[in-house]
N, C-alpha and C positions, 0 to 999 in steps of 0.2 A: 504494500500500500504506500503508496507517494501524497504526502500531503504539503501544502504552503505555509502551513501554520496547527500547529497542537497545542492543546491546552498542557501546561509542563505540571501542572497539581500531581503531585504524590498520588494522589488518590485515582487519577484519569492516566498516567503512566504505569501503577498500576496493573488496573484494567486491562489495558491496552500491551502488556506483558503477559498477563495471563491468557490473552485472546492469541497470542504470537503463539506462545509455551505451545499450547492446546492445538491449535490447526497452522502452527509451521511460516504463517504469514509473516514476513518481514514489512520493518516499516522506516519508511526515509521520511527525514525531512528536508524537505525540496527549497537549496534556494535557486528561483529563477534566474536570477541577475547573473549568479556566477553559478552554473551545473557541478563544477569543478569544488564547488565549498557546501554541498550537499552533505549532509550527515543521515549514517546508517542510524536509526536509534534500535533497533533490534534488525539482524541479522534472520534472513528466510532460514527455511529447511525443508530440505525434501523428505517427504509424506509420504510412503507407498499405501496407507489407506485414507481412501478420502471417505469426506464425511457427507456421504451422499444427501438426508436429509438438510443440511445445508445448503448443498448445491441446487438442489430442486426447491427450497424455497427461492432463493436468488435469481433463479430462474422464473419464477411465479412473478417476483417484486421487481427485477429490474431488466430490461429488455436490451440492453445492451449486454450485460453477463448473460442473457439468453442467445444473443446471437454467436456472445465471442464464444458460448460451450460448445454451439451447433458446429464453429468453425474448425474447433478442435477434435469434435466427433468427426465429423466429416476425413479432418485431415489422416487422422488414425487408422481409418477404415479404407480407406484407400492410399496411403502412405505417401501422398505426397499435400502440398499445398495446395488446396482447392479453393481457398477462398484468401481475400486481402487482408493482410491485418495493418496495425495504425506501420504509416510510415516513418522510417529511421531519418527524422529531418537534421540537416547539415545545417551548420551556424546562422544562416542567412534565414533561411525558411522557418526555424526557433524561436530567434528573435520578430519574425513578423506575425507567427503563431501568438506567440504572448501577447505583445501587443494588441494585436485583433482580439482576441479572448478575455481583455482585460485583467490578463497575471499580472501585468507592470503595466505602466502608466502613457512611457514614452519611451522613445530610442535611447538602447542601452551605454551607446556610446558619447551621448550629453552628458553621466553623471560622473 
């Protein structure tokens, strides 16, 4: 999980440690301005049992984790890539992503 900003409470760290421990998720916190000054705050881990009832909630509540599981089913089943996933964008196209999206404000090279 990639976030711009976490609550740093004892209490919400945490949480958010026992959710890691439990299903393996890592979590960053993302700074946009410099990628390079990003911090792991929990380290992922690979899972060889998933927690299905999890996934098919996720699947029920958010249509984009429905699409990207479809994409990974799919991929599996037929062994190769069969659908797009997000693109690996190069310094240029980043910084106009954030931009456009309102992660940052303005061009990163005025600050």
């Amino acid at each position: 999980m990639v976030t711009l900003n976490i609550d740093d409470s004892d209490e919400f760290m945490d949480e958010i440690r026992r959710l890691s421990n439990a299903f393996g998720i890592g979590v960053i916190r993302l700074n946009a301005k410099n990628i390079t000054e990003s911090e792991i705050l929990f380290p992922a881990r690979f899972n060889e049992n998933l927690d299905w009832d999890t996934i098919d909630r996720l699947n029920e509540e958010n249509v984009d984790f429905k699409n990207f599981s479809e994409n990974i089913s799919d991929t599996n089943k037929t062994n190769k890539v069969s659908k797009e996933y997000d693109e690996v964008l190069d310094d240029e196209k980043y910084e106009k992503y954030i931009i456009d999206k309102k992660i940052v404000k303005e061009n990163l090279e005025n600050e």
